[in-house]
DOFILO-489183 format. One line per field, with one value per residue (C-alpha): residue number from 1; chain; z, x, y. Coordinates in nm, 4 decimals. Each point is the difference from the previous one (the first is absolute). Example, Ala and Ser with C-alpha at 12.3 -4.5 7.8 and 13.67 -1.06 7.14 Angstrom:
resi	c(1 2);
chain	c(A A);
Z	c(0.7800 -0.0660);
X	c(1.2300 0.1370);
Y	c(-0.4500 0.3440);
//
This chain:
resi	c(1 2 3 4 5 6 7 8 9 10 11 12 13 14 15 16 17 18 19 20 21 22 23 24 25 26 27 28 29 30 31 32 33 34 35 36 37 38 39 40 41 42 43 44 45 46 47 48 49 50 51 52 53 54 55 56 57 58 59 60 61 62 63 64 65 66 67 68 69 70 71 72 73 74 75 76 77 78 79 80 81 82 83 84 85 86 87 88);
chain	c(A A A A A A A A A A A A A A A A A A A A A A A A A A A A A A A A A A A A A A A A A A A A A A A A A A A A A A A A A A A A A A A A A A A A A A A A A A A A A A A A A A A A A A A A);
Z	c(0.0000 -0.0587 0.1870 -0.2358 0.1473 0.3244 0.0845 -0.2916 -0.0920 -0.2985 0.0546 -0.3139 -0.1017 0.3580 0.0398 -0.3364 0.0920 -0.0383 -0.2620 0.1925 -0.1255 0.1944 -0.1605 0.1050 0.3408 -0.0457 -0.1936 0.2530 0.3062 -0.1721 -0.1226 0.4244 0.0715 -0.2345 0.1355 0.3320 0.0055 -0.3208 0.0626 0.0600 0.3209 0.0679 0.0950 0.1361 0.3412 0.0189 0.2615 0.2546 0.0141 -0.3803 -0.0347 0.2867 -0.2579 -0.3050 0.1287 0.1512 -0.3412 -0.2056 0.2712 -0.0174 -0.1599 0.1977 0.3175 -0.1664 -0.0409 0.3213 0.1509 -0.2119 0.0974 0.3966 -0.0481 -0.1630 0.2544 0.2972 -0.1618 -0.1084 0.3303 0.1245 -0.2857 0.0408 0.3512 -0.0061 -0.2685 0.1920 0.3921 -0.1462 -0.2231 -0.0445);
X	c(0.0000 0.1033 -0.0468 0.1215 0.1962 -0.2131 0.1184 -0.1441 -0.3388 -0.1751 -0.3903 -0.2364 -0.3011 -0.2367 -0.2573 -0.2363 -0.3779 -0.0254 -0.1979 -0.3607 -0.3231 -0.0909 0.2208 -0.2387 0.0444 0.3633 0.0216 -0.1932 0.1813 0.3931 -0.2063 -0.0935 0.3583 0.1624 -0.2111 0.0766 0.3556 0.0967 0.3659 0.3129 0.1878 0.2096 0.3245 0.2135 0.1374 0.1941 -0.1872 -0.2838 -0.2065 -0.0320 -0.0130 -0.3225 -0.1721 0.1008 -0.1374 -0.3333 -0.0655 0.0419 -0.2236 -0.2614 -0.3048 0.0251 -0.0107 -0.3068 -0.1817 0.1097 -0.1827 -0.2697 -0.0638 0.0315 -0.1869 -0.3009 0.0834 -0.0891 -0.2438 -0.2296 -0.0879 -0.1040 -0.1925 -0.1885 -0.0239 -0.1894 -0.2136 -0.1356 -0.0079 -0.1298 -0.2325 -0.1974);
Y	c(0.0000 0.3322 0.2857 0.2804 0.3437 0.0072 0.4011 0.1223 -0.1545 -0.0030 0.0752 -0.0630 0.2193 -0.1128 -0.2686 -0.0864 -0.0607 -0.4503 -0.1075 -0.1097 -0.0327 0.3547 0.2193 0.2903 -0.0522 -0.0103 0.2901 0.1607 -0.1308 0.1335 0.3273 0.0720 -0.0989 0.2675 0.2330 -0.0607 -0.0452 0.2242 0.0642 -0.2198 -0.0816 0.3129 -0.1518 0.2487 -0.0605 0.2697 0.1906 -0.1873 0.2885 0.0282 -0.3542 0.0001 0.2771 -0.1779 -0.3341 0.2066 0.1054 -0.3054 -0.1801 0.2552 -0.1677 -0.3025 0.2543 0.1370 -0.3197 -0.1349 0.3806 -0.1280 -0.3309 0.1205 0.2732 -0.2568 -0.2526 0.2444 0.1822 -0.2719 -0.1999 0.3953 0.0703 -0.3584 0.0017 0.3879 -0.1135 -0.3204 0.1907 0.3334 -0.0506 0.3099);
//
């Protein structure tokens, strides 16, 4: 087996959708993903507070969705529980 020059690696063009019998939904699925997570790794390490910002904005959507998904996960057993106790 060989491993190749292991300091400086050779990265092809990203992942390709597999070929399924719902391409729509894959489509759909890689289509949220680049929105989400639009830009590349930022890989400068030269400074840990610019690296922290860096890494804060490439992560930024998936802080948004995670606000989302609490946010829906709090809200909705108060929103069901006033419906069913106060019903007017």
């Amino acid at each position: 087996m060989e491993l190749g020059n292991i300091s400086q690696p050779l990265y092809g063009p990203g992942p390709k959708a597999p070929g399924s019998s719902t391409p729509g939904l894959v489509g759909m699925v890689h289509g949220f993903l680049r929105l989400v997570q639009p830009n590349a790794l930022p890989v400068v390490l030269c400074c840990l507070l610019f690296f922290l910002s860096q890494l804060l904005l490439y992560e930024v959507g998936f802080l948004v969705c995670i606000a989302i998904g609490l946010l829906f996960i709090i809200l909705m057993p108060l929103v069901g529980c006033c419906f069913c106790c106060c019903r007017c």
